[in-house]
C-alpha positions as CSV (number, residue, x, y, z in Angstrom):
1,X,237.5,136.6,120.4
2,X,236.1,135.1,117.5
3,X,232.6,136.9,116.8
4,X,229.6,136.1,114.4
5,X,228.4,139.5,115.5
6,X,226.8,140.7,112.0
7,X,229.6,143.1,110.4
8,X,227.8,146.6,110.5
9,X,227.9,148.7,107.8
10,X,228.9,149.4,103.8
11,X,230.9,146.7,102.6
12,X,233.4,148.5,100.5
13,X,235.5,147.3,97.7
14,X,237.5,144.9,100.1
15,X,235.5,142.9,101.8
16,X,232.7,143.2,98.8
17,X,235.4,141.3,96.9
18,X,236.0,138.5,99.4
19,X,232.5,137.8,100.1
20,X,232.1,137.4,96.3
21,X,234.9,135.6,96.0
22,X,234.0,132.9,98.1
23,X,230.7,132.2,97.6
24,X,230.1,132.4,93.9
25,X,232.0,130.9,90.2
26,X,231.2,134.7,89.0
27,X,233.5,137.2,90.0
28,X,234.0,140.6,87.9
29,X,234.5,144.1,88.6
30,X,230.4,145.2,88.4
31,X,229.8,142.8,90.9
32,X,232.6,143.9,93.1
33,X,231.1,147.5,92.6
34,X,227.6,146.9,93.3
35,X,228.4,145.0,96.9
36,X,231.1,147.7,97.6
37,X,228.2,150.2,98.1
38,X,225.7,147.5,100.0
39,X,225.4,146.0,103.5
40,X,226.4,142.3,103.7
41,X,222.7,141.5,104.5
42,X,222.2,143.6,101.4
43,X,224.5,141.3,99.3
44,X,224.2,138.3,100.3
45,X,220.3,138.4,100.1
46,X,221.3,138.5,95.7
47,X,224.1,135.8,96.6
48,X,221.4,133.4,98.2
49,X,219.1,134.1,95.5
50,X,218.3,130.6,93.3
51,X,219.6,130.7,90.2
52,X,217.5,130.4,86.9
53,X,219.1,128.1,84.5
54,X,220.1,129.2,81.3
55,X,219.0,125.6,80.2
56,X,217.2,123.0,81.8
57,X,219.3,120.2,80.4
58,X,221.9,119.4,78.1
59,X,221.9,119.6,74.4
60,X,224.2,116.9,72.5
61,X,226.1,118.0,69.1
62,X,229.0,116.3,68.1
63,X,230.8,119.3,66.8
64,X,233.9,117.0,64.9
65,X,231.0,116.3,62.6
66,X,228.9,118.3,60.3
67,X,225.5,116.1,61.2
68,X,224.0,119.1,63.6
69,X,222.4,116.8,66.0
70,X,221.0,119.6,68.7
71,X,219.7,116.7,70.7
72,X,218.4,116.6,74.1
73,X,217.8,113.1,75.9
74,X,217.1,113.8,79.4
75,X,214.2,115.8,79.9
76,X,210.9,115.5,79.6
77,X,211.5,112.2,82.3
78,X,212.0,109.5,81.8
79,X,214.4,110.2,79.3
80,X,214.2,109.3,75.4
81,X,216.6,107.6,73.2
82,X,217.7,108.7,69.9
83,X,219.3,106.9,67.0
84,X,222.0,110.1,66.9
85,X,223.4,109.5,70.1
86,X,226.9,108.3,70.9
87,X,226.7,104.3,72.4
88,X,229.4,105.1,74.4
89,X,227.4,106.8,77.4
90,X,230.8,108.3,78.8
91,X,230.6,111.0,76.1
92,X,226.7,111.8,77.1
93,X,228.0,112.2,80.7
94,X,230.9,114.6,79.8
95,X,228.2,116.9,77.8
96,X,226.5,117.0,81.1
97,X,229.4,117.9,82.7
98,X,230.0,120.4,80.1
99,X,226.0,121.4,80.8
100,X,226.4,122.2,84.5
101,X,229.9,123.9,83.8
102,X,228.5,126.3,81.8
103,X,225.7,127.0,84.1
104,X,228.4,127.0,87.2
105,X,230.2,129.8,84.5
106,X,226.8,131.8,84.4
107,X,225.2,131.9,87.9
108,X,226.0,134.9,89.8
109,X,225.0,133.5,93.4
110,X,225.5,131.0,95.5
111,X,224.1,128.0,94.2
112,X,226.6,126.1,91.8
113,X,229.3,127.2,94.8
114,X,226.7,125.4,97.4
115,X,226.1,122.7,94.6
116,X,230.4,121.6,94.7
117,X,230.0,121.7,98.4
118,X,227.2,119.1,98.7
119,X,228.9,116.8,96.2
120,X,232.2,117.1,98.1
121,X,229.8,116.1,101.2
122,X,228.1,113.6,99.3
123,X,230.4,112.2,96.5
124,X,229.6,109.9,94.1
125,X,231.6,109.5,90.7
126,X,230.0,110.5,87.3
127,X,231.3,107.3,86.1
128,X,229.0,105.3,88.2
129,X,225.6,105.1,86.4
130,X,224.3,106.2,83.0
131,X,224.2,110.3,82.2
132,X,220.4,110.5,82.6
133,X,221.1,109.2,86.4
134,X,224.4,111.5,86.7
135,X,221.5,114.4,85.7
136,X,219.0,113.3,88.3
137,X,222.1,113.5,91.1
138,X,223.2,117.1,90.0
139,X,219.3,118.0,89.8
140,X,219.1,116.9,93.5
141,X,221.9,119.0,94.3
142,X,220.4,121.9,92.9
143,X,217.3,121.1,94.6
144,X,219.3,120.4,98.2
145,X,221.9,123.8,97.8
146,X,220.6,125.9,100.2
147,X,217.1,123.7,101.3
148,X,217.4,121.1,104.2
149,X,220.1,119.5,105.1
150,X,218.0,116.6,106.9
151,X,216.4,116.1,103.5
152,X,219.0,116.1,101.7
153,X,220.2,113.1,103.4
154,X,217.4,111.5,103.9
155,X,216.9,111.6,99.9
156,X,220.4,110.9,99.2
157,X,219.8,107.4,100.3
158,X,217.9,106.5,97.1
159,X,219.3,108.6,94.6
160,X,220.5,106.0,92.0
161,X,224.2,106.9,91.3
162,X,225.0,107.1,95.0
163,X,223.1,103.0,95.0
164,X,225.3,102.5,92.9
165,X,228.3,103.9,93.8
166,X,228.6,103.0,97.8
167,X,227.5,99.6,96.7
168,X,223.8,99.7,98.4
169,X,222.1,98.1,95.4
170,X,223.7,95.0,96.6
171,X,222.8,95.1,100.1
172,X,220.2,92.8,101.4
173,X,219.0,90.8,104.3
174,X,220.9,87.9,102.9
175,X,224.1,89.4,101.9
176,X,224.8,92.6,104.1
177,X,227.1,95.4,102.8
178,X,227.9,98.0,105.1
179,X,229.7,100.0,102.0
180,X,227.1,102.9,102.3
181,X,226.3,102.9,105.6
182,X,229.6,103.3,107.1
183,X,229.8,106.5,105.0
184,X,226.5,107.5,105.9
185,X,227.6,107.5,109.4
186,X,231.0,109.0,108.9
187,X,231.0,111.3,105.7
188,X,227.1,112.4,104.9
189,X,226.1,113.2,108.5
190,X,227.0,112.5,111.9
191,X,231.2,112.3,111.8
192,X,233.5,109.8,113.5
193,X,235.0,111.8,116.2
194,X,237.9,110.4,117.7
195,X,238.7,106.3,118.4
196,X,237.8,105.6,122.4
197,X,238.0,102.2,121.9
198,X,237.7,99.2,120.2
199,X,235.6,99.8,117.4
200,X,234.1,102.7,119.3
201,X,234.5,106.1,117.7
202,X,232.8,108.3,119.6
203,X,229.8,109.4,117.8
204,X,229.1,105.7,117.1
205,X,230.3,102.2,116.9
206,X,231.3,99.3,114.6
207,X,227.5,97.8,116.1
208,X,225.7,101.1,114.7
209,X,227.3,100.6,111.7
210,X,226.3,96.6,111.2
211,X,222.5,98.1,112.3
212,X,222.1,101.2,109.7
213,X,223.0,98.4,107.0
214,X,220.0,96.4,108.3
215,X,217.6,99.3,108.1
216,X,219.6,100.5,104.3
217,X,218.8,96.9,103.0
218,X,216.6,96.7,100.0
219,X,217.2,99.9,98.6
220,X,217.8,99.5,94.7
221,X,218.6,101.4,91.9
222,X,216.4,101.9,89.3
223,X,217.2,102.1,85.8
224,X,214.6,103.1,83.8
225,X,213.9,106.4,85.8
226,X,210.4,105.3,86.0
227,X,210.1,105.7,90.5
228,X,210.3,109.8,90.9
229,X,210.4,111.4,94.5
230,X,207.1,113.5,95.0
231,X,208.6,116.1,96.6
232,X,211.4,116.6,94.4
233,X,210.3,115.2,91.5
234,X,213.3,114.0,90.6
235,X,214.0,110.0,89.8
236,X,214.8,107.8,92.5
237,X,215.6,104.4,93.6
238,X,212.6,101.9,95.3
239,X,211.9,100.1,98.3
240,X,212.2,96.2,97.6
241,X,211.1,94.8,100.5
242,X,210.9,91.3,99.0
243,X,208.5,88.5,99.9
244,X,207.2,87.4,103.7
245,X,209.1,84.0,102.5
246,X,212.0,85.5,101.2
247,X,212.5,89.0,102.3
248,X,215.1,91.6,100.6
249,X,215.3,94.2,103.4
250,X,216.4,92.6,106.8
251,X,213.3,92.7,109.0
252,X,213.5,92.8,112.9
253,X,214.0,95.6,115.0
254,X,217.7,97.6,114.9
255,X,219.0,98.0,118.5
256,X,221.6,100.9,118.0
257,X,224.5,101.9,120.8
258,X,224.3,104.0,123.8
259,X,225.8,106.8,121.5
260,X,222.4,106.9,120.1
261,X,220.6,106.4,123.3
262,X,220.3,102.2,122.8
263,X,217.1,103.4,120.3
264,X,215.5,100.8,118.8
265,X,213.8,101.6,115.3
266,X,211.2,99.3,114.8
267,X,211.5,96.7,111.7
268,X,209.9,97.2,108.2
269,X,207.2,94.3,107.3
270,X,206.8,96.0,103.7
271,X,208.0,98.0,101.1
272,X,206.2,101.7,103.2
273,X,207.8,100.2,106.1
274,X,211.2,100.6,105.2
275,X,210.5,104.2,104.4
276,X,209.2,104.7,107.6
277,X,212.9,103.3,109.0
278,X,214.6,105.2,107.0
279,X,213.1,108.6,108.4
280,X,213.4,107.1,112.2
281,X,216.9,106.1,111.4
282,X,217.8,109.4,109.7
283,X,215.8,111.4,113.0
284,X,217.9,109.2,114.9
285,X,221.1,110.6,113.7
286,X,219.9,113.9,113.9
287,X,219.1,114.4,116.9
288,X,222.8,114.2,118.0
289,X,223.7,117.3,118.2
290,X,227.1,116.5,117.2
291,X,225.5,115.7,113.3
292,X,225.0,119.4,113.0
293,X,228.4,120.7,114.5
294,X,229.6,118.2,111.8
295,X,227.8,120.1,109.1
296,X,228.9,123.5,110.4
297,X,232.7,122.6,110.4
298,X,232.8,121.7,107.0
299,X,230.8,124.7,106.1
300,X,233.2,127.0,108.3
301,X,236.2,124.8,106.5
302,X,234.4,125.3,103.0
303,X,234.0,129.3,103.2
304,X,235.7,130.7,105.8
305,X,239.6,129.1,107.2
306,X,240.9,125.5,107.2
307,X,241.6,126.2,111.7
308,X,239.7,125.0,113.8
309,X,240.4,126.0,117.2
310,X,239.0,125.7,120.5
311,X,238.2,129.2,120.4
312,X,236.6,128.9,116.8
313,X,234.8,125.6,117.9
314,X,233.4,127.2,120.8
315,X,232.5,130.6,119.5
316,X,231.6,129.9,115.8
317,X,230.9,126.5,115.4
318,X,228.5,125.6,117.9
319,X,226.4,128.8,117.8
320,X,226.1,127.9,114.1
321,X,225.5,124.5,114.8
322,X,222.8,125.5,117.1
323,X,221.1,128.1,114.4
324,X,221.0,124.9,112.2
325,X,218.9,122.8,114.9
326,X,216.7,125.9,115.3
327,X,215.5,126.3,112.0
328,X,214.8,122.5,111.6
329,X,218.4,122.1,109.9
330,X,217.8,125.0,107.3
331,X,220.9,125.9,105.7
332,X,220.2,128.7,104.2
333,X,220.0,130.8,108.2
334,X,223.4,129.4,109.0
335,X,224.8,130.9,105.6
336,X,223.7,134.4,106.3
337,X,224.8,134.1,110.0
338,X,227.9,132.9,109.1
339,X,229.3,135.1,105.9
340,X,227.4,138.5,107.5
341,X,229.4,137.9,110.5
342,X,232.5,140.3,111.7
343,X,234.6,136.7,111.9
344,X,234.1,135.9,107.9
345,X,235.3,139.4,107.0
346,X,238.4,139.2,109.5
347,X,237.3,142.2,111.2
348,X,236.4,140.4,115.3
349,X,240.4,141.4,116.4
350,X,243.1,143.6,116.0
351,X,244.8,142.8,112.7
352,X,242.4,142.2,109.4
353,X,244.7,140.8,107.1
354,X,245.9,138.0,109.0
355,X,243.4,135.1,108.9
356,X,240.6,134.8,106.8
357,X,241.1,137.5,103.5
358,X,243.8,135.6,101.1
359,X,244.1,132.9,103.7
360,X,242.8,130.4,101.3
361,X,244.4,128.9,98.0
362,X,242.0,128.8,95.2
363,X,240.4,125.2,94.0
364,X,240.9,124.6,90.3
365,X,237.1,125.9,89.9
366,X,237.7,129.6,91.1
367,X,240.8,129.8,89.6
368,X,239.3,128.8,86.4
369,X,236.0,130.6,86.7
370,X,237.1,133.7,88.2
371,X,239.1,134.1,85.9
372,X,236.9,133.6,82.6
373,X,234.4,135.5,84.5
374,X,236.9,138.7,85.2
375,X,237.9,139.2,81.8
376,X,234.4,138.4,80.3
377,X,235.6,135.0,78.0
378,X,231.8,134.1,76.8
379,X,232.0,130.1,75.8
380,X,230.2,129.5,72.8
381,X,226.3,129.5,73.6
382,X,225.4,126.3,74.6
383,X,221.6,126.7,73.0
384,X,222.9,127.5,69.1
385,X,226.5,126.0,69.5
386,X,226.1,123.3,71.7
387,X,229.2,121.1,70.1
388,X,231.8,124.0,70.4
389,X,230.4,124.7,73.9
390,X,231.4,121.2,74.6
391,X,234.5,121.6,73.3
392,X,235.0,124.2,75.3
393,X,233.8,122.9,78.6
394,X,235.4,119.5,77.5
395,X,239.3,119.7,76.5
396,X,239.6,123.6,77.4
397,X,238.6,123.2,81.2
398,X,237.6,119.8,81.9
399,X,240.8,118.3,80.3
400,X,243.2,120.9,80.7
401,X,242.4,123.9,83.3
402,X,240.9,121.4,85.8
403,X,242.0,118.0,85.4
404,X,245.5,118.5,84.8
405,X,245.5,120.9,88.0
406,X,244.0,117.6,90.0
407,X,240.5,118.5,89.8
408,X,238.4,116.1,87.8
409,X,234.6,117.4,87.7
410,X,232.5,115.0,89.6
411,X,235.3,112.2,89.5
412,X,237.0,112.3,93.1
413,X,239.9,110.3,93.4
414,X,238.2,109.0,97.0
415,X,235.0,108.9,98.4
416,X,235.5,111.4,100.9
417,X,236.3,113.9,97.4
418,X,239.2,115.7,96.9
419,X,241.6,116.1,99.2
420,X,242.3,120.3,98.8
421,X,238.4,120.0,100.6
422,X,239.3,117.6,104.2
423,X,242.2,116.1,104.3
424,X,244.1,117.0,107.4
425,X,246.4,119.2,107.9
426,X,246.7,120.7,104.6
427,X,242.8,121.3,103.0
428,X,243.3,123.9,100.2
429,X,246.8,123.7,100.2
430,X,246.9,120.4,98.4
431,X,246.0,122.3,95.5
432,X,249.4,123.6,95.0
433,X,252.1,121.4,94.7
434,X,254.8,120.2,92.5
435,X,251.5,117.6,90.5
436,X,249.5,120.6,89.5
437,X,251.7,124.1,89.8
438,X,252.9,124.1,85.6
439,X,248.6,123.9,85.0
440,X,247.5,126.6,87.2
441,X,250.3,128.7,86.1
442,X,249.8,127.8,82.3
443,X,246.2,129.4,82.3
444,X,246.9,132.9,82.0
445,X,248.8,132.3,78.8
446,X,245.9,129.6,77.6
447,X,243.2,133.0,77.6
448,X,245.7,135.1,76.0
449,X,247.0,133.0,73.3
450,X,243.8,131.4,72.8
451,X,245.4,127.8,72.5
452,X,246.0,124.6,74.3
453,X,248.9,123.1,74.5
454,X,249.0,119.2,76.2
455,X,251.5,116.6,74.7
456,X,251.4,116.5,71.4
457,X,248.2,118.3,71.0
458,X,249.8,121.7,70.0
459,X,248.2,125.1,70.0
460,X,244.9,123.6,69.7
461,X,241.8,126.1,70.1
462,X,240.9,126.7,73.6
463,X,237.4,128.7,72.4
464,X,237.8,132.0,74.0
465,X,240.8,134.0,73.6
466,X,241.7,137.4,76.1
467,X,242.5,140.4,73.4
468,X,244.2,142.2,76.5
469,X,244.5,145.8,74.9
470,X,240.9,146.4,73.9
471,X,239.6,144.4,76.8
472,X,242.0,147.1,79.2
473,X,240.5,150.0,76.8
474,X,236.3,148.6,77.0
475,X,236.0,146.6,80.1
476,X,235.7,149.4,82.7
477,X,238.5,147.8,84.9
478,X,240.3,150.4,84.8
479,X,239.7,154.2,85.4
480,X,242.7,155.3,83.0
481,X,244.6,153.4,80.6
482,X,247.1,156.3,79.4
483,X,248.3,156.7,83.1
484,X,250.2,153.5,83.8
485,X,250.3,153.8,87.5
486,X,246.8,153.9,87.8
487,X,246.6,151.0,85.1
488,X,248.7,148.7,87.1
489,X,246.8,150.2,90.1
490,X,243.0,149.0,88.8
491,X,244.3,145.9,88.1
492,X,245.9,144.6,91.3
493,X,242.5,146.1,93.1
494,X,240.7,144.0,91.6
495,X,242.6,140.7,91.1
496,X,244.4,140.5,94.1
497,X,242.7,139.6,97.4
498,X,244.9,142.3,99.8
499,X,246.4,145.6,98.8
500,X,250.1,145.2,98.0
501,X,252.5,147.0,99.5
502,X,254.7,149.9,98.3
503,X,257.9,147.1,97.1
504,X,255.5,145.0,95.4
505,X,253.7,147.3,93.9
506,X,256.8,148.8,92.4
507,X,257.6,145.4,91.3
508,X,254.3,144.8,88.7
509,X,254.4,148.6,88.0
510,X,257.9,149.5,87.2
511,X,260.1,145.9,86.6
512,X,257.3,143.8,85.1
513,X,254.9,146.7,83.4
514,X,257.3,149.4,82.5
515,X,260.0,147.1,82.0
516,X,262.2,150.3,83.6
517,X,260.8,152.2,80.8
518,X,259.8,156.1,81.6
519,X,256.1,156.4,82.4
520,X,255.7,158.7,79.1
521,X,256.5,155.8,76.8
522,X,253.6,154.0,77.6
523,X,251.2,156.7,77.9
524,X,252.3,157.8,73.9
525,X,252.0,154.1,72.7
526,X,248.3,153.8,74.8
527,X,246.9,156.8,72.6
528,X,248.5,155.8,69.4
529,X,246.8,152.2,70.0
530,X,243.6,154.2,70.7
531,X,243.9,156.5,67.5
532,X,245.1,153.2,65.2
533,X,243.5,150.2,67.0
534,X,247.1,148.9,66.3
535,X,247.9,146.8,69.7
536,X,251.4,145.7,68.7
537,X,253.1,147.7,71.0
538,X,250.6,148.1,74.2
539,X,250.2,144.1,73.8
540,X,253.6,143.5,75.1
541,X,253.3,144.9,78.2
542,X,249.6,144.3,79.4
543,X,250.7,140.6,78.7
544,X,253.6,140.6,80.4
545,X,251.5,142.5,83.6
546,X,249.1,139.9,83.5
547,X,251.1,136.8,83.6
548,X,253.0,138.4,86.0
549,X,249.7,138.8,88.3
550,X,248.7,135.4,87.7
551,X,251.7,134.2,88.2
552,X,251.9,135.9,91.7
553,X,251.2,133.7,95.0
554,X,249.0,136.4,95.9
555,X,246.7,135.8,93.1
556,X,246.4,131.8,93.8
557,X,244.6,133.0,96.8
558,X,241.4,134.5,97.5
């Protein structure tokens, strides 16, 4: 039986390693430690922690140039243009990309994991609106990643890229589009369910869907920053209710479907009035308990397994969902409940390795970030070298590590997001396939060589570079480099999600590692490298162990 009984107990190296694994971008070995000797109420309290930025916006530098900008254009609101800047705002937007990936890079809990989560709920494309309002949408995240859900999607309604992008700056009493509302109903809150009938699906109908676009029009996008949400305080869109004689937002009352109980929000006559139907229209929704369960699945989806079976939907999913409605649709509760419990760490039945631990393929992100973050490959510091942090952030990951393994930050190919998150029946398995599999692999030997390789961009610098042999010697990894078993040993602890068994051990230790070799050669050419600092000959082989790793389906999983 499927359990969310809280798992009892120290968490040990195992399941410390999982739980990190899956809830933060920050993965190393003192982490790994620290949890292995903690509770998972312990740990998780750090994980769900909010995380202090390193900075609180982005700083522009064009680092192809010697001109040293260090310009920031964002912050204090509403913004302020400068005579440096790049017209094109496309560039601006990728250094805020750049921005939040090196704060993603950083963070140690939860938050930039929650962050990706939310935008997958609630996409929008970077592309969408200028940088400044691409800023304002991540701050929201932030603000949102473990708070209230029923906020968040209240305040989602006016945040200026998603006006923009699902078309509801253009919806008015005169000229309805039902762009955002349809994916209010289906994607941001409530869920489909399945088709009953003719334009009937379930949870509610093509009729609820004419109706939330009534009570949606008027909403607008604006520009200049210059309308900021008083709780947030982050920029927003306005109410434009229009005139008595010509009216922007459709007035009238909204009669909604018997899957809403035939409720009847009352109709706006001003500008405050339409705020006052957007809250009932968004109480309306949540009050189907069906919104919450909708929340929970794609929570359990997001953390925990892609299956969803009766027994999981009756014994995880709706005790979750009912946690959420408890706490007023707190997220944060639901979180603990849900990565404490016996059923996250695979241990509510007989066999623990055959669901949850290394049942899920890695997103472009965690393979990427994990992976800087294991060996401790420091980006350029954003706050003196703000260009070659771009760089870095730009064409190393952006361009190369992510995009080219079908991840482009903030830039979903659909509005649902990207696919690896919901489609059916694949999720996280649509990460890996024939499009993306020469990317993923390519990364280890990117952080060891140091250099890109794309087209005909040729051993270009990727920023950081992996110096195996001294990081093996200084990192701590592992407890003794001059014995090779216990080497190889360290290494698969730590970057492998299950212990291997005896033939595949024997396979990184004594084909791949030892290359067949006796166990004496290496430990002789370890302490020679330690009394020279010559790596020539210990390089060869901790590279070649590496790849190998890396290379291994186990290690695309987590």
């Amino acid at each position: 039986m499927a359990s969310l009984s809280p798992f009892q107990g120290i968490l040990g190296s195992r399941r410390a390693a999982h739980l990190l694994r899956r809830t933060s971008f920050r993965y190393n070995k003192s982490k790994v430690d620290q949890f292995s000797n903690q509770t998972a109420v312990q740990a998780l309290t750090t994980l769900l922690q909010p995380y202090t930025q390193y900075l609180q916006q982005p700083i522009y530098d064009d680092a192809t140039t010697l001109t040293n900008e260090n310009t920031t254009w964002i912050l204090p609101l509403p913004g302020t243009d400068n005579a440096s800047l790049p017209n094109q705002d496309f560039v601006l937007r990728r250094y805020v990309i750049s921005w939040w990936s090196d704060e993603a890079l950083r963070d140690p809990g939860i938050g930039h994991k929650m962050m990706v989560f939310w935008h997958q709920y609630m996409t929008v494309s970077n592309q969408a609106s200028g940088s400044k309002q691409f800023f304002d949408y991540l701050s929201l995240l932030k603000w949102g990643a473990l708070g209230n859900f029923k906020k968040m999607a209240t305040k989602i309604v006016t945040d200026n890229v998603m006006l923009l992008y699902l078309n509801n700056h253009q919806n008015s009493a005169a000229s309805p589009n039902e762009n955002f509302a349809r994916e209010f109903l289906e994607l941001f809150t409530i869920g489909k369910g399945p088709q009953v009938g003719p334009g009937d699906y379930t949870n509610y109908t093509e009729d609820d869907i004419v109706q939330a676009a009534k009570v949606l029009t008027g909403f607008r996008a604006v520009n200049a920053r210059t309308q900021v949400d008083p709780e947030t305080g982050i920029p927003r869109g306005v109410a434009n209710f229009g005139t008595t004689n010509n009216p922007v937002h459709a007035t009238g009352n909204k009669q909604f479907s018997p899957r809403f109980q035939n409720t009847v929000i009352q109709g706006a006559t001003n500008a405050a009035g339409m705020w006052s139907e957007l809250d009932a229209f968004v109480n309306m929704i949540f009050s189907q308990p069906e919104t919450a369960k909708n929340l929970c699945r794609r929570l359990y989806r997001f953390f925990v397994s892609k299956n969803i079976s009766p027994e999981i939907e009756t014994d995880i999913v709706m005790p979750l969902a009912n946690t959420l409605i408890a706490n007023n649709f707190e997220v944060k509760p639901v979180l603990l409940q849900l990565l404490q419990s016996k059923h996250f760490f695979d241990e509510d039945d007989s066999d623990n390795k055959d669901e949850i631990v290394g049942g899920m393929i890695k997103s472009p992100l965690e393979l990427a970030y994990h992976a800087l973050s294991f060996f401790n490959l420091v980006p350029p510091d954003p706050a003196t070298q703000p260009g070659q942090n771009y760089l870095f952030h730009e064409r190393g990951l952006a361009q190369r590590m992510l995009g080219l393994a079908n991840y482009n930050p903030f830039n979903p190919s659909d509005v649902a997001g990207y696919p690896g998150f919901y489609q059916y029946p694949d999720y996280s398995r649509a990460w890996f396939n024939s499009s993306t599999i020469i990317a993923r692999y390519k990364i280890a030997t990117m952080l060891l060589s140091g250099k890109l390789t794309l087209g005909t961009q040729v051993n270009q610098p990727l920023g950081v570079k992996l110096d195996i042999a001294p990081w093996i010697k200084n990192s701590g990894v592992v407890g003794d480099p001059e014995d090779p078993y216990v080497l190889v040993q360290d290494l698969l602890a730590y970057m492998l999600p299950e212990t291997v068994d005896n033939d595949r051990f024997n396979y990184f230790y004594l084909s791949v590692f030892l290359d067949n070799l006796p166990p004496a050669d290496w430990t002789y050419e370890w302490q020679h490298f330690v009394a020279t600092n010559i790596d020539t000959e210990v390089k060869i082989p901790l590279e070649r162990l590496i790849n190998a790793i890396m290379f291994s389906p186990e290690y695309q999983t987590f």
